[in-house]
C-alpha positions in Angstrom: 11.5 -11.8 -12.9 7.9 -12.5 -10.9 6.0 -9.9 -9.8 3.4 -10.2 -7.0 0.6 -7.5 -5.8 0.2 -7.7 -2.3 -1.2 -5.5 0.5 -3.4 -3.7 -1.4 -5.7 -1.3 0.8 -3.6 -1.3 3.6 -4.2 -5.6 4.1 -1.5 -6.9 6.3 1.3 -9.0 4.6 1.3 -12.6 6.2 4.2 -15.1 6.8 1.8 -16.8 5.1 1.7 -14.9 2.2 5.8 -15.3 1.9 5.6 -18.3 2.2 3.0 -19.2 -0.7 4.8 -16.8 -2.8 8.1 -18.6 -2.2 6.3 -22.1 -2.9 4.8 -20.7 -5.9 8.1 -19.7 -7.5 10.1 -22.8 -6.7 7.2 -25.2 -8.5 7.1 -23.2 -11.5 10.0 -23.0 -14.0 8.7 -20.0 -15.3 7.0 -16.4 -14.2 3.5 -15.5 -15.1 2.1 -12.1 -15.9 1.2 -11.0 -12.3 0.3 -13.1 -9.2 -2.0 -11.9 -6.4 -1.5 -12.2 -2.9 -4.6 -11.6 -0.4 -7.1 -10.3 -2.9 -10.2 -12.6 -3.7 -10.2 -14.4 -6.8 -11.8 -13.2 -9.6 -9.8 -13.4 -13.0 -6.8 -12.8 -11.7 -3.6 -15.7 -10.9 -4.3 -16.1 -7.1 -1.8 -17.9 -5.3 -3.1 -17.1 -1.5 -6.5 -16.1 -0.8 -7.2 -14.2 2.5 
């Protein structure tokens, strides 16, 4: 099971987003705690920066 947090404070979902999420989980055999989508890095597992 992968989990993602995305749209967080109203941010618009991207295609783009989808799509990097959809990359993410076909290279990598297995899940990871919790993947961010459109949040700015800090120590989090980023996968698509807005």
């Amino acid at each position: 099971m992968w989990g993602f947090v995305t749209g967080l404070g109203g941010r618009d979902v991207t295609p783009e987003m989808i799509e990097a999420a959809i990359r993410y989980v076909m290279e990598h055999d297995e899940p990871h705690d919790l993947l961010w989508l459109g949040v700015k890095k800090r120590d989090k597992k980023l996968i698509h920066e807005e």
